[in-house]
TORPA-4810 file (N, C-alpha, C, O; in nm, 3 decimals):
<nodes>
NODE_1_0.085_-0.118_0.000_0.000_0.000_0.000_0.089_0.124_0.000_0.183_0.145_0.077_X
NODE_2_0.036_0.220_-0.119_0.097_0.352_-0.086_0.149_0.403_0.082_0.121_0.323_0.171_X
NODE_3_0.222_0.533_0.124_0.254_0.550_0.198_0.243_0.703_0.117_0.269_0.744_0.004_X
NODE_4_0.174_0.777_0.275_0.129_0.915_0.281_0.196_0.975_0.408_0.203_0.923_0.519_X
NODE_5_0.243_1.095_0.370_0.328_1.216_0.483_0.230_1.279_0.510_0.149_1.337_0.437_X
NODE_6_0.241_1.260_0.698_0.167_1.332_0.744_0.203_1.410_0.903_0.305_1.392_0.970_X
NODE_7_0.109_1.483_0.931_0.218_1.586_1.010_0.112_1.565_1.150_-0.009_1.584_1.154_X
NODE_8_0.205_1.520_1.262_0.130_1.509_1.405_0.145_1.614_1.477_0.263_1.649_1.482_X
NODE_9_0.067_1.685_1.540_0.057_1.808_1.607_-0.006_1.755_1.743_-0.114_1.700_1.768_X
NODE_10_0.114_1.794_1.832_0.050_1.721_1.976_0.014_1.830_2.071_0.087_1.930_2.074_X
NODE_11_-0.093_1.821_2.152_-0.121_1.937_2.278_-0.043_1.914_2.380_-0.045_1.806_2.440_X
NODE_12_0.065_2.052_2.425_0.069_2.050_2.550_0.213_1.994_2.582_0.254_1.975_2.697_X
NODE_13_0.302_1.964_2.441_0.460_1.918_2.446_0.536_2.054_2.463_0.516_2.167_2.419_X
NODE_14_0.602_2.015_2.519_0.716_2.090_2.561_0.842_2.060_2.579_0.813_1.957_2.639_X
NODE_15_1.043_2.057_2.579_1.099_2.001_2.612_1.109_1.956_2.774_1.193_1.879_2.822_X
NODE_16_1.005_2.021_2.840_1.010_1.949_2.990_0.944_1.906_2.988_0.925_1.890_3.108_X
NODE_17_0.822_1.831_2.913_0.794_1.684_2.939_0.823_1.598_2.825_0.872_1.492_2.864_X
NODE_18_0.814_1.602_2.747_0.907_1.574_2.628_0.991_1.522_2.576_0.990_1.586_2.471_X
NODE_19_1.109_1.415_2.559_1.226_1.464_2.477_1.173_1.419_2.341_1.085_1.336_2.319_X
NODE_20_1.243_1.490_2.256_1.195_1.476_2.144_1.260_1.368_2.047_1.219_1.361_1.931_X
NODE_21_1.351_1.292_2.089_1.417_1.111_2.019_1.341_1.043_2.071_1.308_0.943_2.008_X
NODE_22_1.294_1.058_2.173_1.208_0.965_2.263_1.072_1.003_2.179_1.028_0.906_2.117_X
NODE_23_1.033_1.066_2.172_0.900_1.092_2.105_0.937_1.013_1.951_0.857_0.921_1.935_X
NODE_24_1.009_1.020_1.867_1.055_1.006_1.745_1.052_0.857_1.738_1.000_0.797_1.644_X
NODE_25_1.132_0.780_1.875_1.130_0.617_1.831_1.004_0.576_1.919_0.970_0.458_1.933_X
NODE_26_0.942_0.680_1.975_0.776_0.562_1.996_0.703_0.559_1.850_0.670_0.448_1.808_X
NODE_27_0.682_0.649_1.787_0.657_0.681_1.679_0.728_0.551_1.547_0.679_0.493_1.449_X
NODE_28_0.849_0.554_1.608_0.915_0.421_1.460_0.858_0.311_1.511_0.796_0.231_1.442_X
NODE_29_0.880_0.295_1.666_0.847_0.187_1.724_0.685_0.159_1.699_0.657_0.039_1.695_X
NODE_30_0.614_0.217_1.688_0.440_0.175_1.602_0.397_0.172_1.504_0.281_0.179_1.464_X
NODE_31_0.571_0.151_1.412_0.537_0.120_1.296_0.561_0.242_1.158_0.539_0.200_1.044_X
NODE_32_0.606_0.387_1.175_0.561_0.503_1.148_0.680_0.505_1.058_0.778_0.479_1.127_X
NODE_33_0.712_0.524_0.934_0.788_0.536_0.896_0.843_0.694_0.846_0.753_0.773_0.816_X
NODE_34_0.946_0.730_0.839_1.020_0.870_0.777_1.047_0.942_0.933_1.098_1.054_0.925_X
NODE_35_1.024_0.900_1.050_0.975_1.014_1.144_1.086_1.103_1.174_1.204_1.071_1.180_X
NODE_36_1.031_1.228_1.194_1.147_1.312_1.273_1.024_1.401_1.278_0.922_1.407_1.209_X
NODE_37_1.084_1.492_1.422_1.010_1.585_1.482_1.090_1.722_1.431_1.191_1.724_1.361_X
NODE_38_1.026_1.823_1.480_1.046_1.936_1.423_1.020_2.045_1.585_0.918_2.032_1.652_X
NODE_39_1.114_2.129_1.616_1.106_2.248_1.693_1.109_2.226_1.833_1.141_2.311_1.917_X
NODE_40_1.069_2.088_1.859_1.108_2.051_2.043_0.953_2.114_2.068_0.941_2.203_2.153_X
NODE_41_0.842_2.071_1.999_0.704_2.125_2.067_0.622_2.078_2.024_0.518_2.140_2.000_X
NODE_42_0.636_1.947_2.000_0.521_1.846_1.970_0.462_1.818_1.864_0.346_1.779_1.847_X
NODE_43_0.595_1.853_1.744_0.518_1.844_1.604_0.614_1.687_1.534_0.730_1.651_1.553_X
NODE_44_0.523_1.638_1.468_0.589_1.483_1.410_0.559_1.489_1.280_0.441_1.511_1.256_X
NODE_45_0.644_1.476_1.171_0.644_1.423_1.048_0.666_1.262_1.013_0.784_1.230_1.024_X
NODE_46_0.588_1.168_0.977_0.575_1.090_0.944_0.560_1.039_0.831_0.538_1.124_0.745_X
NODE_47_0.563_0.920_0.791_0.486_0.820_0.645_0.410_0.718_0.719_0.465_0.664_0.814_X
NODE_48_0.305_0.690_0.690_0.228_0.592_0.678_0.068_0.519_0.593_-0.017_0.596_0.548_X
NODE_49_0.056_0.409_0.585_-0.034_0.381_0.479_-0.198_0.476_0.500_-0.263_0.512_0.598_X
NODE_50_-0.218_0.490_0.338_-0.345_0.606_0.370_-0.457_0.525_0.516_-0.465_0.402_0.522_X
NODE_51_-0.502_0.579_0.577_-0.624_0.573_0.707_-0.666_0.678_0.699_-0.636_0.782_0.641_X
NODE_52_-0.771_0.630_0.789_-0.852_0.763_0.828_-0.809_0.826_0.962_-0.775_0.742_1.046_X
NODE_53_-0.800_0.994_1.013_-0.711_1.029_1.076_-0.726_1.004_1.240_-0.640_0.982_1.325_X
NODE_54_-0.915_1.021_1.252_-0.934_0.925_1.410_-0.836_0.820_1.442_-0.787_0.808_1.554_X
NODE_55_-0.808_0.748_1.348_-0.750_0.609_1.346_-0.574_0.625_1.367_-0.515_0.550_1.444_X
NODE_56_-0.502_0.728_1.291_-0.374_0.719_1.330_-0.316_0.829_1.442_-0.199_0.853_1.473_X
NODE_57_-0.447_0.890_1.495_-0.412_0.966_1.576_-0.450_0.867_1.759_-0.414_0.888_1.875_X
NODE_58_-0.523_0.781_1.704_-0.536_0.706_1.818_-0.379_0.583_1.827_-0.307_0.566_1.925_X
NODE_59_-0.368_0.527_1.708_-0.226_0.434_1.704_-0.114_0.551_1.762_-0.013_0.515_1.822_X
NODE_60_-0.142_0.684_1.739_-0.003_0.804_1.774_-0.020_0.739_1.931_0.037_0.651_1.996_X
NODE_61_-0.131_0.836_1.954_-0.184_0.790_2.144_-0.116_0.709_2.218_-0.049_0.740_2.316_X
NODE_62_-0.138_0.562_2.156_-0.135_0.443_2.164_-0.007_0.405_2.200_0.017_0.340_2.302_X
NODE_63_0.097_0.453_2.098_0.229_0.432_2.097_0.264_0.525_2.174_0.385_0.504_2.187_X
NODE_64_0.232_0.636_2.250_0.321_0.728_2.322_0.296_0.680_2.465_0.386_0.682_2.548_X
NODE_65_0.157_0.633_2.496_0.120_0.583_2.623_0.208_0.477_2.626_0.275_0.466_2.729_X
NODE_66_0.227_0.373_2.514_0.333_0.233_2.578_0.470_0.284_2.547_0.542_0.191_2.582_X
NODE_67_0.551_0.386_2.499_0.659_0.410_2.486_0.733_0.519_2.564_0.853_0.510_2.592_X
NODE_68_0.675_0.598_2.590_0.696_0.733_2.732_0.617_0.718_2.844_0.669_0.756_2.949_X
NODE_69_0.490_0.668_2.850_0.418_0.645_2.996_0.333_0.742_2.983_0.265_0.770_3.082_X
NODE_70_0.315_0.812_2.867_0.225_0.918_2.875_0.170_0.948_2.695_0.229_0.944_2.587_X
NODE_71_0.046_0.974_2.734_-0.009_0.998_2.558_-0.041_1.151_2.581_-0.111_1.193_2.673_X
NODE_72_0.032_1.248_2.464_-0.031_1.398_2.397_-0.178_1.408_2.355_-0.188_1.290_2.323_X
NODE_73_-0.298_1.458_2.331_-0.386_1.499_2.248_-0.314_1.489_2.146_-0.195_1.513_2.165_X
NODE_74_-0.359_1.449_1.998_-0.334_1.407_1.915_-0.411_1.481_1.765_-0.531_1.459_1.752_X
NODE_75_-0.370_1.531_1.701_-0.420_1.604_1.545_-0.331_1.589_1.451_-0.216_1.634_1.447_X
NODE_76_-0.401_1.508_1.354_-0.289_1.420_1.262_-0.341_1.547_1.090_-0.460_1.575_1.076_X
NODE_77_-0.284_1.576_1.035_-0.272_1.650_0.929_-0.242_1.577_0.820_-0.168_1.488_0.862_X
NODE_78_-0.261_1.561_0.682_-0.181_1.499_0.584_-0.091_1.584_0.530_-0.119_1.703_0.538_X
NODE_79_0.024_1.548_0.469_0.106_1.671_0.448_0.031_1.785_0.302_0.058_1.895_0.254_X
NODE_80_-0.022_1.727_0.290_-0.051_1.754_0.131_-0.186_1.869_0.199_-0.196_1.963_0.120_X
NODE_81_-0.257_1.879_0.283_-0.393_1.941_0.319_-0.313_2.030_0.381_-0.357_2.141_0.355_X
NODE_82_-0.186_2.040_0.474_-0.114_2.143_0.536_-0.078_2.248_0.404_-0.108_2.366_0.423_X
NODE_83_-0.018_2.216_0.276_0.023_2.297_0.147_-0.118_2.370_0.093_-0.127_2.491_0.069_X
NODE_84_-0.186_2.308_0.083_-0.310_2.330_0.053_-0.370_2.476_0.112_-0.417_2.579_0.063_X
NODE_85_-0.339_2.421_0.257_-0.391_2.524_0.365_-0.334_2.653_0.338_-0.394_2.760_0.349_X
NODE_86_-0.220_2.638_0.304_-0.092_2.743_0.297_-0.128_2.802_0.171_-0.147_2.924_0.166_X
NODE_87_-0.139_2.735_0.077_-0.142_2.813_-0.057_-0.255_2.907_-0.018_-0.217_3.023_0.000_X
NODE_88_-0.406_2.880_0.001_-0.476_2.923_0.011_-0.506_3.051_0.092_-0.599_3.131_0.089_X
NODE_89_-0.346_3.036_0.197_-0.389_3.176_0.258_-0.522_3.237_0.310_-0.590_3.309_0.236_X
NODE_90_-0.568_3.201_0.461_-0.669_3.266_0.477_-0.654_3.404_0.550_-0.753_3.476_0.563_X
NODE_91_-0.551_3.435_0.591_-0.524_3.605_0.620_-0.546_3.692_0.518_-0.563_3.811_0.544_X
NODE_92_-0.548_3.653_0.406_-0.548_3.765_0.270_-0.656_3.857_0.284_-0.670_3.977_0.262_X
NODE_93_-0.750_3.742_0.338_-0.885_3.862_0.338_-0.872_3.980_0.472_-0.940_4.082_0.459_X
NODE_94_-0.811_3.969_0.560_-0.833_4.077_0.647_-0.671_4.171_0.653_-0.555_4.146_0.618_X
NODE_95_-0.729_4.267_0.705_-0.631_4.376_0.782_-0.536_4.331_0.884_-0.583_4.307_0.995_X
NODE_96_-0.392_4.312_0.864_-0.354_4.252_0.978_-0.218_4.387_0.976_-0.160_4.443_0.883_X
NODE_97_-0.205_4.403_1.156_-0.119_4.470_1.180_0.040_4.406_1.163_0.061_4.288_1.194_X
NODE_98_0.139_4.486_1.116_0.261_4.419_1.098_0.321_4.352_1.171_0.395_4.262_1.130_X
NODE_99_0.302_4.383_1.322_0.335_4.289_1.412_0.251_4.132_1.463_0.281_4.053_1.552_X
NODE_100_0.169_4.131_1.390_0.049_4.022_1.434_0.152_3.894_1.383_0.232_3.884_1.290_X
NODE_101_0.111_3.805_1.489_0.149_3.644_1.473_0.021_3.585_1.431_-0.085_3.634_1.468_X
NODE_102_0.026_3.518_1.382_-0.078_3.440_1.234_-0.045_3.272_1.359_0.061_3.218_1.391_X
NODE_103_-0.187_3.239_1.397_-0.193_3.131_1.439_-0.290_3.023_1.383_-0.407_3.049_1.357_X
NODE_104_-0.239_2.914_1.367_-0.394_2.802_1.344_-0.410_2.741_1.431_-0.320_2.722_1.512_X
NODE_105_-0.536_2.688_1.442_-0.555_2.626_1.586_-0.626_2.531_1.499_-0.710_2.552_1.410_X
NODE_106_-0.552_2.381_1.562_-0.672_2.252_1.528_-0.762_2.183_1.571_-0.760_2.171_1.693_X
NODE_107_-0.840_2.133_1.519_-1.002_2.075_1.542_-0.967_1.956_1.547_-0.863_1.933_1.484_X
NODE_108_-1.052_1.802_1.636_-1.047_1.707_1.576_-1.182_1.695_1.463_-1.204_1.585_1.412_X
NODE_109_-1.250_1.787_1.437_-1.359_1.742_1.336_-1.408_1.921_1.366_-1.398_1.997_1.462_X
NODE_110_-1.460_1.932_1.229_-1.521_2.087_1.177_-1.663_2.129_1.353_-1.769_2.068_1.366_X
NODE_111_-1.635_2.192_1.411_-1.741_2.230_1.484_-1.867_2.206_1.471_-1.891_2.210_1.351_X
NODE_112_-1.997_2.175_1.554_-2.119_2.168_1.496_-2.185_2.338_1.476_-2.268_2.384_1.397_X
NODE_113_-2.107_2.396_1.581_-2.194_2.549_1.610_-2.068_2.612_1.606_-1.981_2.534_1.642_X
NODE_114_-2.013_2.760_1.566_-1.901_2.821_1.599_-1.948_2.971_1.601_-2.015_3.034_1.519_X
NODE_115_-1.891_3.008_1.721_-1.968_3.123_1.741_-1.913_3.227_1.612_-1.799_3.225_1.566_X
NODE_116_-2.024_3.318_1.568_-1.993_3.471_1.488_-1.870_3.510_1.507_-1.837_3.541_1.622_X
NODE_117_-1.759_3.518_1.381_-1.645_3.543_1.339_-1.673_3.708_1.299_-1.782_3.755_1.267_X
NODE_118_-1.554_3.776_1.309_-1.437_3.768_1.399_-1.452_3.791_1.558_-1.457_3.908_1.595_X
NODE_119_-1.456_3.716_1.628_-1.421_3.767_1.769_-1.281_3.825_1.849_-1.195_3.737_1.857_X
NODE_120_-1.260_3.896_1.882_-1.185_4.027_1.899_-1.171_4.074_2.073_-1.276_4.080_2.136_X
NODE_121_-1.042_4.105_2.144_-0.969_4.091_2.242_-0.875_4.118_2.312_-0.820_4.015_2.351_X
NODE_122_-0.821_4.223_2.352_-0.727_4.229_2.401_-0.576_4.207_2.306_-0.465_4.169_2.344_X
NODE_123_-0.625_4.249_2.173_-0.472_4.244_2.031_-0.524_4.166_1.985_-0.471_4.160_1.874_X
NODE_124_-0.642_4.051_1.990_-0.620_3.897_1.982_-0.763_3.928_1.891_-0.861_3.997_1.918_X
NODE_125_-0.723_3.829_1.748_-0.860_3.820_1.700_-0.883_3.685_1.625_-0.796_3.648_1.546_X
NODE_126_-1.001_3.604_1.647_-1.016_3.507_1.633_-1.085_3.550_1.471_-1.191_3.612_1.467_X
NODE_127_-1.025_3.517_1.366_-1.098_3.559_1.207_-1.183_3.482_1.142_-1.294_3.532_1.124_X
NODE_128_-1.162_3.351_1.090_-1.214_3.288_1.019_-1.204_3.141_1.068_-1.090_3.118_1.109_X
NODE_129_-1.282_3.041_1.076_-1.332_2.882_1.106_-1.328_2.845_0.934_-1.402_2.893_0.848_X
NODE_130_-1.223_2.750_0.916_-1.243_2.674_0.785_-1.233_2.515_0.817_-1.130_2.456_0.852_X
NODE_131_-1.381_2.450_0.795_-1.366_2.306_0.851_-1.324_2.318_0.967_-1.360_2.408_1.041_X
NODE_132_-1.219_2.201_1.006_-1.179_2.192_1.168_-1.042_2.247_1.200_-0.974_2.206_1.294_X
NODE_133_-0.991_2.381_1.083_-0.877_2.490_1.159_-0.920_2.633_1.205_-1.008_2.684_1.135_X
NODE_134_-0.890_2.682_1.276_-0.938_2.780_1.287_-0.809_2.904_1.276_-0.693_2.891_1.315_X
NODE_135_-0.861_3.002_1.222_-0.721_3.141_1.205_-0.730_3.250_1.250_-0.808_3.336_1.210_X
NODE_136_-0.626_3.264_1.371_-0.652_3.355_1.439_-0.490_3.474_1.398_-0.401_3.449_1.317_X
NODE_137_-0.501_3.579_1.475_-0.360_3.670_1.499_-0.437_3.720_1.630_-0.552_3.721_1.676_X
NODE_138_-0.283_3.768_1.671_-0.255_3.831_1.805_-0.149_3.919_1.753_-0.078_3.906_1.653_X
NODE_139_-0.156_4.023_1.849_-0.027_4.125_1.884_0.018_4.117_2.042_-0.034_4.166_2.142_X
NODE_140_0.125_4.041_2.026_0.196_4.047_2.180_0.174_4.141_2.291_0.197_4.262_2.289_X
NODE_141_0.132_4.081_2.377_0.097_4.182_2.491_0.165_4.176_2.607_0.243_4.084_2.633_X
NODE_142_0.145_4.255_2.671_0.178_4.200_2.838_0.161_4.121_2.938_0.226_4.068_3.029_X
NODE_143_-0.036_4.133_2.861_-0.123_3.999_2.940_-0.090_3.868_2.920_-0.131_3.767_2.979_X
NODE_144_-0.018_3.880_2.838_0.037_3.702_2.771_-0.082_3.694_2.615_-0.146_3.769_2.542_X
NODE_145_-0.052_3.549_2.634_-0.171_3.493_2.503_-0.316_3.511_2.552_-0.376_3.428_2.620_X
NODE_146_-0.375_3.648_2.501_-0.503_3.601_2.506_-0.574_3.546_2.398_-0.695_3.525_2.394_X
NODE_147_-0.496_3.525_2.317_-0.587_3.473_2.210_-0.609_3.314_2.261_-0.701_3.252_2.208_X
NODE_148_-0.543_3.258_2.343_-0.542_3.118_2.380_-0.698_3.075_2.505_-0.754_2.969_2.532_X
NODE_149_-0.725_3.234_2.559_-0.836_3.242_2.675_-0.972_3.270_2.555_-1.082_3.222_2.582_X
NODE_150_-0.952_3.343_2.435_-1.103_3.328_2.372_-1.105_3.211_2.280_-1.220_3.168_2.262_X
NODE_151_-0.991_3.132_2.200_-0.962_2.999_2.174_-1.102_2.866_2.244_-1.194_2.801_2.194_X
NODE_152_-1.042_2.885_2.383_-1.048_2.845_2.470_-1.242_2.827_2.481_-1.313_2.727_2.487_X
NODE_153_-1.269_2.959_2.480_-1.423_2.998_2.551_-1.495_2.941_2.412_-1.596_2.871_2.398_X
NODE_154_-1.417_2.991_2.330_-1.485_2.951_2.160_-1.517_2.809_2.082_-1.614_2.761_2.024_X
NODE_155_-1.352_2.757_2.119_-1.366_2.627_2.061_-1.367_2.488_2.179_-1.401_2.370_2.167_X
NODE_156_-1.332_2.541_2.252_-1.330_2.400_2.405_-1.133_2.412_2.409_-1.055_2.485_2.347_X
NODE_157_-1.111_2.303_2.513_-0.971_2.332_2.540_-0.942_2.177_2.447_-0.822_2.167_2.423_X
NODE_158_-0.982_2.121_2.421_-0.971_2.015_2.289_-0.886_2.039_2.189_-0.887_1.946_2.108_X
NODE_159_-0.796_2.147_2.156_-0.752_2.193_2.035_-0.603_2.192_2.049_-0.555_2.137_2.148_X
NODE_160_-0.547_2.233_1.985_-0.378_2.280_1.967_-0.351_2.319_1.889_-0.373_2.261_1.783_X
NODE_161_-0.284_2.445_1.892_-0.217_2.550_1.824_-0.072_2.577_1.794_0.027_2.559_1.865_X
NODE_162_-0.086_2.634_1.644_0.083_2.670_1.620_0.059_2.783_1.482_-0.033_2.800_1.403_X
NODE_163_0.191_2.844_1.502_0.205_2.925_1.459_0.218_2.906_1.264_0.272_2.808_1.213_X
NODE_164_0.167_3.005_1.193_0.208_2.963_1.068_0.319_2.935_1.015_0.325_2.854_0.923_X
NODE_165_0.416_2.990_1.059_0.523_3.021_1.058_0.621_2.832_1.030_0.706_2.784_0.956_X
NODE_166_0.498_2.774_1.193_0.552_2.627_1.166_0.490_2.556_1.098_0.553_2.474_1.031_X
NODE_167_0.370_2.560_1.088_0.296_2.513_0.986_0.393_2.482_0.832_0.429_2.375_0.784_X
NODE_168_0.416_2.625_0.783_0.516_2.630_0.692_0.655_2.553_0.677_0.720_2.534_0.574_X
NODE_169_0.684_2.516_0.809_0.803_2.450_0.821_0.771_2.276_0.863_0.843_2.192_0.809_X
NODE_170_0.709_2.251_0.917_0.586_2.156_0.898_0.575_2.097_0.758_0.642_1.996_0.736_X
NODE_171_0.476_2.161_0.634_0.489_2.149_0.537_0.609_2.106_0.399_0.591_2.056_0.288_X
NODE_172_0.754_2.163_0.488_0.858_2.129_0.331_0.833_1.987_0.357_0.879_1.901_0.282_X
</nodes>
């Protein structure tokens, strides 16, 4: 069977709970072929045969609970829907200040209800819901991330976020 690149985005990694070889051979060790991680924050590039993504985000789970003692939240991407995402650019349509950080935040499945876009905050504006990413910017504050507290109120704490920036780097 073919073999498809795809990109794991985990909630809540960090290098202090983390290491990231250790993350890399639970990942070979369940079978995952190409793997290497990217940035020390919970992102995995992989190959494996086409599935559906419930399914290899639960085998991710699966393998991190028997290989570290602990399983991430789990949002599996194909590499090809990450380019996609990118080409398409959904900031084009709005006004963004030069300093704004461009975030996506992931869904495991498109919302049933999402509240009236744009919601707006403290620098922080939540823009557009496409399917199950959502695109937000912020302008650095003092308060910290608030875009992570209306995230939060908007979509449930179910999600995980990264910057486009990695997305893009994610993607080569």
């Amino acid at each position: 069977m073919a073999q498809q690149a795809y990109a794991a985005f985990l909630r809540g990694v960090s290098p202090m709970n983390a290491k990231m070889p250790e993350l890399k051979r639970a990942f070979e060790r369940a079978g995952f072929g190409d793997v290497r991680t990217l940035l020390s924050s919970g992102n995995v590039v992989f190959s494996a045969a086409a599935a559906p993504l419930t399914q290899l985000e639960r085998r991710c789970e699966m393998a991190m609970q028997k290989h570290l003692g602990k399983a991430f939240i789990t949002f599996i991407r194909p590499i090809n829907t990450l380019r996609r995402l990118l080409a398409s650019d959904p900031y084009a349509d709005f006004e963004l200040e030069p300093q704004s950080k461009r975030i996506v935040t992931f869904l495991h499945k498109k919302p049933r209800s999402a509240p009236a876009l744009p919601i707006e905050r403290d620098g922080a504006r939540i823009l557009v819901a496409r399917g199950a990413e959502i695109f937000s910017v912020y302008t650095p504050t003092p308060r910290g991330p608030v875009f992570m507290q209306l995230l939060d109120k908007a979509f449930g704490k179910e999600t995980t976020t990264r910057t486009w920036e990695t997305i893009a780097k994610v993607a080569k």
